[in-house]
C-alpha positions in Angstrom: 6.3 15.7 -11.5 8.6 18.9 -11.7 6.2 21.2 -13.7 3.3 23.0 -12.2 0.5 21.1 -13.5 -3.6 20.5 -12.7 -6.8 22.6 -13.0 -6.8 26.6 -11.1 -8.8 26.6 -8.3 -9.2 29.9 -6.0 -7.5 31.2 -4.1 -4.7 30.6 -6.1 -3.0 32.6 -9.2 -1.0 30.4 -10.5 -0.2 26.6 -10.9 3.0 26.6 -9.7 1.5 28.1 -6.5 -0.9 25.7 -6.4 1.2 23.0 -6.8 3.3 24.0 -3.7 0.8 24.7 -1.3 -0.8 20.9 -2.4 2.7 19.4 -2.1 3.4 21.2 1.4 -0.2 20.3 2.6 0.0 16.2 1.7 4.0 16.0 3.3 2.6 18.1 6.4 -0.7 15.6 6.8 2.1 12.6 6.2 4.2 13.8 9.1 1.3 13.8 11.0 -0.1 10.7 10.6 4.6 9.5 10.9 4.0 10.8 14.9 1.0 9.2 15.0 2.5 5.6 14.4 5.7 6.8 15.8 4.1 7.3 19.1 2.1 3.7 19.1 5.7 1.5 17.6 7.3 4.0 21.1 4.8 2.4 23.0 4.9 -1.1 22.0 8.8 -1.7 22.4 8.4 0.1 25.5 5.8 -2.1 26.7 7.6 -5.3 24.9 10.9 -4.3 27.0 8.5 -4.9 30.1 7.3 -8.2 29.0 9.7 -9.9 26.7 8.3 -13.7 27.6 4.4 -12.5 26.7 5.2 -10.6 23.5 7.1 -13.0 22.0 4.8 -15.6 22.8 2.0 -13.3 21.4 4.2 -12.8 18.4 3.6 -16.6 17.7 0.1 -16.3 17.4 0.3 -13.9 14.5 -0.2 -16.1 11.0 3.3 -15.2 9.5 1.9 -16.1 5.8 -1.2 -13.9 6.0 1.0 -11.1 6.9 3.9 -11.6 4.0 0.7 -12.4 1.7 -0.8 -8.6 2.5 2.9 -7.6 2.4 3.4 -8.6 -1.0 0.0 -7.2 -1.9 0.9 -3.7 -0.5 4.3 -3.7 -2.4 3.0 -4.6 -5.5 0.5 -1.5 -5.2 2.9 0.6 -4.9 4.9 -0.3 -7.9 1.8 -0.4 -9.4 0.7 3.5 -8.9 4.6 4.7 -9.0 3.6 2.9 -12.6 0.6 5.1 -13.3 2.1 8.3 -12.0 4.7 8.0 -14.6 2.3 6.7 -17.4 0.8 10.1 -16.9 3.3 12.4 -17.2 4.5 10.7 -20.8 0.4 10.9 -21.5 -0.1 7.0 -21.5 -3.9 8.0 -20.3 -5.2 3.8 -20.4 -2.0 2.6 -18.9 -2.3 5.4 -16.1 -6.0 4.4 -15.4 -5.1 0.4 -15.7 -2.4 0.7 -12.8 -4.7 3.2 -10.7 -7.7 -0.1 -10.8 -4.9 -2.5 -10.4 -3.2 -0.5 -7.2 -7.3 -0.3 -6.0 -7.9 -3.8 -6.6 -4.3 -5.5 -4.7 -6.0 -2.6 -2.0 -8.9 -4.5 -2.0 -7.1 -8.0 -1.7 -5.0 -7.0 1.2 -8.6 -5.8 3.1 -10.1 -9.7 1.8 -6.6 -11.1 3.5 -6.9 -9.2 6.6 -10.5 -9.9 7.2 -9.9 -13.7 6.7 -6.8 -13.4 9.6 -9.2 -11.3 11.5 -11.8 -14.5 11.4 -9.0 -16.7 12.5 -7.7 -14.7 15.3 -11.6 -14.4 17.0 -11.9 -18.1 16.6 -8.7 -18.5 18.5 -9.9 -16.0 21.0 -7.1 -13.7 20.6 -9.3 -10.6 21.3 -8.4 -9.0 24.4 -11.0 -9.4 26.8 -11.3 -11.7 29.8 -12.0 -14.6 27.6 -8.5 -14.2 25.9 -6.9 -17.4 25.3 -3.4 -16.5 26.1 -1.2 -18.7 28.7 0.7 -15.2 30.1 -1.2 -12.2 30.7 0.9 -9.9 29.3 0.1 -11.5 26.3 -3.2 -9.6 26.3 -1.3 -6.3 26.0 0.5 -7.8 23.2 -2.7 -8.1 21.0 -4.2 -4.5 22.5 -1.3 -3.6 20.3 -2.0 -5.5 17.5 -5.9 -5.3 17.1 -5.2 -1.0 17.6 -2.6 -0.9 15.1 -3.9 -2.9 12.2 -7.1 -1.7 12.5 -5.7 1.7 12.2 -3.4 1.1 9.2 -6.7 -0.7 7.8 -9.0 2.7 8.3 -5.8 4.4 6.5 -6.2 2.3 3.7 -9.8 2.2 3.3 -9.2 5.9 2.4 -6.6 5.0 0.2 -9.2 2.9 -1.3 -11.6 6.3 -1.7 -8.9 8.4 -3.0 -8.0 5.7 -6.0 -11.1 5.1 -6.9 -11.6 8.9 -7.3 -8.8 9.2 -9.8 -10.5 5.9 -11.7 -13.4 8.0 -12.4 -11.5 11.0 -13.2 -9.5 8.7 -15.7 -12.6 7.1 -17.2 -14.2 10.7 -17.8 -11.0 12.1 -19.2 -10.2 14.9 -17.1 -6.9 13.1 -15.1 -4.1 15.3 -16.6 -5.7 18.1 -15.9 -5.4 16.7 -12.0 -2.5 15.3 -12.7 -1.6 16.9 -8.8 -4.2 14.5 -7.2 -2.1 11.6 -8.7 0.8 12.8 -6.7 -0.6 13.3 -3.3 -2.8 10.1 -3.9 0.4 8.0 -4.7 2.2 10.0 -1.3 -0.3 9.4 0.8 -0.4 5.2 -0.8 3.3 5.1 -0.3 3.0 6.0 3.3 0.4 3.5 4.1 2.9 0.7 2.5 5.5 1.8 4.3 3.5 1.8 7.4 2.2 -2.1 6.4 6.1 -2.7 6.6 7.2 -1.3 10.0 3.8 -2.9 11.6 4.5 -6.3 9.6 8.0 -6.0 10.9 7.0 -5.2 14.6 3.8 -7.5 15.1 4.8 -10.6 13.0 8.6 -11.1 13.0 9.9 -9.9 16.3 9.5 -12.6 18.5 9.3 -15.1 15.7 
């Protein structure tokens, strides 16, 4: 969206203000939350340098179709709200709000995926502890990685999840355009969380494979 656009709110004058200090404030939070899984992907190759045999071995162990399931899920999301971001700005108000449910609802399924390879991976003991069921022990380091990152990226999207299901409401009660703003940062901040699904897919379930 190039134009200044949403409700005033103090302290600001003028939209176009507004706008900026929203757009600067969502790309500054997004950089944050970049070092953040920058630091932990550091770490893991790092770590994975160390102990080639036990993360590729703990690589197996990750379900390789519950992971390109969520994938899919994730990236059809995204098309989904880059949908009803543009539906907005050409004033397409029920196709906006349709994507916005849809992008909540493949959110949704990826959590309903996740929890099911969740189950599996406590029934195979996979949990770190000292009952792991892992032939090398590096192995356990291996899954400290990937029970800290998913659950992360899952607690990211769970707040995704809030944010859309705010802008569903403001669609249903006819007040999105004028927040047309919180479309934008919404739809950043979703991006980022795909993107993130991507590099930990990438790290945890195909290197090694």
């Amino acid at each position: 969206m190039s134009q200044a656009s949403g409700a005033l709110h103090e302290p600001f004058e003028s939209g176009v203000r507004q706008r900026e200090a929203t757009i600067f404030a969502i790309w500054t939070f997004l950089a944050s939350e970049l070092l953040l899984f920058g630091g932990m992907f550091f770490a893991f190759y790092i770590y994975r340098r160390a102990h080639p045999g036990g993360f590729d071995a703990g690589a197996h162990h990750t379900n390789l179709l519950f992971g390109a399931i969520n994938t899919a899920l994730l990236l059809t999301s995204s098309f989904a709200m880059s949908v009803a971001g543009r539906a907005l700005e050409v004033k397409r108000s029920a196709l906006a709000e349709l994507c916005i449910w849809i992008t909540l609802s493949l959110g949704v399924g990826f959590l309903g995926v996740k929890g099911l390879e969740y189950a599996q991976d406590l029934h195979e003991h996979l949990w770190p502890d000292i009952h792991f069921d892992g032939a090398d022990p590096s192995e356990r380091i291996f899954f400290g990685f990937y029970w800290t990152m998913t659950f992360i990226h899952s607690c990211h999207l769970i707040i995704g999840l809030g944010f859309l299901a705010r802008l569903g409401l403001m669609a249903r009660t006819r007040v999105l355009e004028a927040n047309s703003d919180s479309v934008e940062t919404t739809s950043l901040y979703w991006h980022l969380v795909d993107v993130i699904w991507i590099m930990v897919f990438t790290t945890l379930y195909l290197v090694g494979k």
